[in-house]
N, C-alpha and C positions, 0 to 999 in steps of 0.2 A: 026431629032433627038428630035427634041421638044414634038413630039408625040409619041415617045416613054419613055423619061422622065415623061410626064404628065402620061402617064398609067401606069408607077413604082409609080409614086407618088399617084395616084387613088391609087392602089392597097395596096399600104402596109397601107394608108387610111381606105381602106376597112378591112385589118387586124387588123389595132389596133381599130377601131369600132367591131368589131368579138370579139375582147380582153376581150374591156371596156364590152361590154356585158355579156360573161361571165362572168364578176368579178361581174355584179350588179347582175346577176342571182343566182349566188353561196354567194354575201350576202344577198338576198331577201333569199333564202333556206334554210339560217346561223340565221338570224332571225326569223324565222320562227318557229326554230325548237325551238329558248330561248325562245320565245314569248310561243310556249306550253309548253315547262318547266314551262315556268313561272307561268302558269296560273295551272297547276299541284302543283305546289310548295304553293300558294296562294291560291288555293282549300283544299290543306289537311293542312295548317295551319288555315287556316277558322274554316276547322272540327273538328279541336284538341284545337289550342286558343279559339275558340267561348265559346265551354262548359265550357272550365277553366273560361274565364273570366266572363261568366251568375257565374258561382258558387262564387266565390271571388266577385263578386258584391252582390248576394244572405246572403253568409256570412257577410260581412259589414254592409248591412240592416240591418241583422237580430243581429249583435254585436253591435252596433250603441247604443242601449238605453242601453247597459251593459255597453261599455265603458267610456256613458255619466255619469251614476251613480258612478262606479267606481269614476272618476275625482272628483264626487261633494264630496264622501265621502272622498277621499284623503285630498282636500278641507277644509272639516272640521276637519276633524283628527289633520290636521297640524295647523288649529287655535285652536282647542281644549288643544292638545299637548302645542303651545305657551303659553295659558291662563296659562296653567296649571304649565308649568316651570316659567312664572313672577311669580306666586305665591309660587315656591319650592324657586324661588332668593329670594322675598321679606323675606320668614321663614327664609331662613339660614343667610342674614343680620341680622336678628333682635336675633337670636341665639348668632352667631358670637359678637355683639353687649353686648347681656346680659353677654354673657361666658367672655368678656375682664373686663366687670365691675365688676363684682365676683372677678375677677381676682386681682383686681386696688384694691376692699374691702378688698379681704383675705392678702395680699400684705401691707395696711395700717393695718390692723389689728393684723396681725404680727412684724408688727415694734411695734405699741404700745405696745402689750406684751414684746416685748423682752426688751422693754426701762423701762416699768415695773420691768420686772424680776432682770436688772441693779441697778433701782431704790432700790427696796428689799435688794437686796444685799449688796448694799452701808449703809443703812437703818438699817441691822441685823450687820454688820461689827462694822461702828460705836456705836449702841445699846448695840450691845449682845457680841461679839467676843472683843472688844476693852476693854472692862469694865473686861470682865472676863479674861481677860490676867492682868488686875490689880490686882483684887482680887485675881488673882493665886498666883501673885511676891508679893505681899502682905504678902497671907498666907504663902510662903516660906521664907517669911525674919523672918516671928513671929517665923515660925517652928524653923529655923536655930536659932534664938534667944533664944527661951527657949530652946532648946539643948544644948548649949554651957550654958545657966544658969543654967540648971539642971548637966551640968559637962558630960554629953553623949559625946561619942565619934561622931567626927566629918564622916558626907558621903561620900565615894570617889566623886569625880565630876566629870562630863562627858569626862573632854579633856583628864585624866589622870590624875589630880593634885590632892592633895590630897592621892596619896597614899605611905602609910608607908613603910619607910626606906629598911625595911628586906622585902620587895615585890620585890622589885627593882631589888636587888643581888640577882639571884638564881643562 
């Protein structure tokens, strides 16, 4: 029986050796085939990327001194630009600056007048308005005086007083 076991065991030996071989043959054939894809696939990206990329390199060269130019003049435009705004700050300080002191002169200059114009007025009051409020009551006492010596009938007076009898009754 030994020798009939041993040649079960050979044998299904020899089948799975049969197996494994097929399986290495059907992936040698499986690779084979990706391996030409592959090199199909890698041939017409060759053909297609190459030229794109000669061009986008051609292009770059050839935008390279534009670029560079560009930047230099951005470059200066924006220090140009700077210069030029510290000197619109430094004007409108000094603007700013002049406009508040106008401001501060017109401002004292205005008080003075008006402490002036107080002045004046105090000035013509006492002067002119006070004196002739004398002279007024003055001349109304002489008036009032020589009326009553000349025997003239006397003015009504402002509050009411003054006036005669039969006015009174109507």
């Amino acid at each position: 029986m030994d020798d009939n076991l041993l040649k079960v065991f050979i044998g299904l030996t020899a089948i799975a050796v049969v197996i494994q071989a097929g399986i290495l043959v059907a992936l040698y054939v499986a690779v084979r085939k990706s391996t030409i894809r592959m090199e199909a696939l890698a041939t017409e990206v060759t053909n297609k990327a190459l030229p794109t990329l000669e061009t986008a390199h051609s292009m770059l060269v050839e935008l390279r001194p534009k670029i560079e130019i560009l930047a230099e003049n951005a470059a200066e435009s924006t220090t140009v630009l700077r210069v030029q705004l510290g000197r619109l700050d430094a004007t409108l300080s000094d603007v700013l600056d002049r406009a508040r002191l106008q401001v501060i002169r017109a401002d004292e200059l205005l008080n003075r007048t008006m402490d002036k114009v107080e002045e004046t007025t105090e000035v013509v009051h006492k002067t002119v308005v006070s004196p002739l409020r004398h002279v007024s009551g003055f001349v109304n006492a002489i008036s009032t005086g020589v009326e009553v010596l000349l025997g003239q009938k006397r003015r009504p007076g402002r509050n009411g007083m003054g006036v005669p009898q039969d006015e009174m009754f109507i």
